[in-house]
C-alpha positions in Angstrom: 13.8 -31.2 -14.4 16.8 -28.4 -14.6 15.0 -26.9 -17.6 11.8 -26.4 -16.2 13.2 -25.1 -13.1 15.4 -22.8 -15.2 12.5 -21.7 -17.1 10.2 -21.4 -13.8 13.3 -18.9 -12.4 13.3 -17.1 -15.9 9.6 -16.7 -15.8 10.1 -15.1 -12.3 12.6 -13.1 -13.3 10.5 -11.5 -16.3 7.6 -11.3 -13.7 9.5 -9.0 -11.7 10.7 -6.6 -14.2 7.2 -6.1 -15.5 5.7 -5.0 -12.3 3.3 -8.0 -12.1 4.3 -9.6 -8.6 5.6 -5.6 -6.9 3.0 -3.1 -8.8 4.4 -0.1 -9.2 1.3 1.7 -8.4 -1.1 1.4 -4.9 -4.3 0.0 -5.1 -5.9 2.2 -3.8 -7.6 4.5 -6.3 -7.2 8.1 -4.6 -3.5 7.1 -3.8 -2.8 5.3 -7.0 -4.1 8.4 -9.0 -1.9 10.6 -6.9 1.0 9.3 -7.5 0.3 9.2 -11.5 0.0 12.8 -11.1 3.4 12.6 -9.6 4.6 10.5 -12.6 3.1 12.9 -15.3 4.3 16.2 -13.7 7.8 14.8 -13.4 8.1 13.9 -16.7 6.6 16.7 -17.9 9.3 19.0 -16.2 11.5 17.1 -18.0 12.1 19.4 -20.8 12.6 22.4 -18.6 15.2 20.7 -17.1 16.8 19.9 -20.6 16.8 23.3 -21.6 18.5 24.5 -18.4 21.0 22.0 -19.0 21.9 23.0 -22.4 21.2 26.7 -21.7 18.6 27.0 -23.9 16.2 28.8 -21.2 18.3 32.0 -21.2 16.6 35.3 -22.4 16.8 36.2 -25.3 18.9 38.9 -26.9 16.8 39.4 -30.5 14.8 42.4 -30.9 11.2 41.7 -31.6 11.9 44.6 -34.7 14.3 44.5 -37.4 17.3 47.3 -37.2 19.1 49.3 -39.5 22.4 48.9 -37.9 23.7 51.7 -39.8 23.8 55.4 -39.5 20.4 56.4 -41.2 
């Protein structure tokens, strides 16, 4: 009796994470494709947010020509 009621809270448990007893989207299918646009554009803004983190969106300083650099 303990292991299947062990098993029935484990089974519950893995229920849960998976988003089959609390969906993680509505059901309704205006709303529900709403907020997967929500979803998408945040992830996608992901990687601008990365490269302001690590600086990587400054300008940059390379000229779109090759110089001399000496006195020609």
């Amino acid at each position: 009796m303990r292991k299947l009621l062990l098993a029935g809270i484990a089974g519950m448990m893995f229920a849960i994470n998976t988003g089959c007893l609390v969906p993680i989207y509505s059901g309704d299918r205006t709303r529900r494709a709403q907020e997967l646009i929500w979803t998408s554009e945040d992830l996608r803004s992901f990687l601008d947010e990365w490269e302001r983190i690590w600086f990587l969106d400054q300008p940059s300083h390379m000229k779109p020509f090759r110089t001399h650099g000496g006195i020609i």
